[in-house]
N, C-alpha and C positions, 0 to 999 in steps of 0.2 A: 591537477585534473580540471580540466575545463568544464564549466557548469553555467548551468542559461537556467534562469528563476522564470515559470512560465506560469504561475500561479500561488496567487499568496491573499491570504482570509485570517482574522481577529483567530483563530486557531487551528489554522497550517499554511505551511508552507511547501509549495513542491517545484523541483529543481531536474533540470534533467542534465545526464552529461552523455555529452554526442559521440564522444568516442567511444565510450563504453555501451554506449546505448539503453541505458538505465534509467529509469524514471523514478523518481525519489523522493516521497511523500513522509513529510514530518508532522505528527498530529500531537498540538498542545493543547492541556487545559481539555473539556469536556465539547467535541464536537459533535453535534447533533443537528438533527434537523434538516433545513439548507446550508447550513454551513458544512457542516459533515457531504452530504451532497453534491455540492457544488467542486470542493474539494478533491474527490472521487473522478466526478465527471470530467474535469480539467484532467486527468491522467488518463481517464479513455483518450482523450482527443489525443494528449501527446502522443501518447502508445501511438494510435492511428496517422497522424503524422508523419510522425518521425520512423517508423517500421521500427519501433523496439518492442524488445519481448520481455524485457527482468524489470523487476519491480522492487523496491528497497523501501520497506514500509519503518518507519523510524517511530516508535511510539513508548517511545521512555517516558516523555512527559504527557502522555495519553492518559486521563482521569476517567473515561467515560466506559459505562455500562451501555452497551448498545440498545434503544429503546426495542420493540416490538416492532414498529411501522419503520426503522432502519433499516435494522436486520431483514428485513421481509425484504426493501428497498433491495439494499445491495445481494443478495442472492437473489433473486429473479428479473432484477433490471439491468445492475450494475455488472455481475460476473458472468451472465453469458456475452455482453459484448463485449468486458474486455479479453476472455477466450476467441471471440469473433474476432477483434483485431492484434491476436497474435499473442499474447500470452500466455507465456514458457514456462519461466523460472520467476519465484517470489522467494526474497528475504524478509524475514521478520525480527525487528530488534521488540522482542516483548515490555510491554507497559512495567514501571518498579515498582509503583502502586498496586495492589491487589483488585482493587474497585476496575482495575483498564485491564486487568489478563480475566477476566468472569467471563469473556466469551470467547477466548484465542482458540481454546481444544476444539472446538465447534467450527468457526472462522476456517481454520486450520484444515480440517478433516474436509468441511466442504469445499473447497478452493483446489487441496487437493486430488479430492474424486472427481476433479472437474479434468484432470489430467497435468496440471502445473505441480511445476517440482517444485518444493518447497521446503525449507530450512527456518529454524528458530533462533536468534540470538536472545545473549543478553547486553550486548556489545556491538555497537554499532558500526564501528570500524570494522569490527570480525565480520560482519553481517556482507558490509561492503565488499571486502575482500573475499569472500564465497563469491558472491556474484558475479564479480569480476572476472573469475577466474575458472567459473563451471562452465563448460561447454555443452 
């Protein structure tokens, strides 16, 4: 599968593949802040770019407890434009650390009432292969 790296930070890396039209955000380690941020926003612009609509969120090695002023961030900055530019379908490979899934039921429910379809792994491959493959 063909994949172009359009963004990568001290804790992610995000990856898109063009045929699939997926954009593929992998968070290590405890992202916060601007780096959490910056991360995020790099996958607006893809999305916007490139006209994709699925998103493969990879956060196995995801440590982090979403702060307050995060969380705030990405639901009223972050997730109405990426709904603005096209955002469909989101997979989720949930965190294995207990400290990185404290906020997914939430994460989850709201992303989803936003109208994106959305599914849970715990397996990243499976995760991928949903996406792939939902219409």
């Amino acid at each position: 599968m063909k994949k172009i790296t359009v963004f990568e930070n001290e804790c992610s890396t995000m990856v898109y593949y063009p045929d699939e039209k997926i954009v593929h955000n992998i968070f290590r380690g405890q992202p916060t802040g601007d780096i959490f941020r910056d991360a995020l926003n790099a996958g607006v612009e893809t999305m916007e770019k490139y006209g994709a609509t699925k998103w493969l969120s990879d956060d196995l090695e995801n440590k982090s407890v979403f702060s307050a002023e995060d969380d705030k961030w990405a639901r009223v900055d972050w997730l109405p434009r990426m709904v603005k530019v096209g955002w469909k379908t989101w997979a989720m490979a949930v965190p294995q650390q207990i400290e990185g899934r404290m906020n997914v039921k939430e994460i989850v429910e709201n992303i989803f009432s936003r109208g994106v379809r959305v599914m849970v792994f715990t397996n990243i491959d499976e995760a991928l292969e949903w996406l792939i493959n939902v219409k």
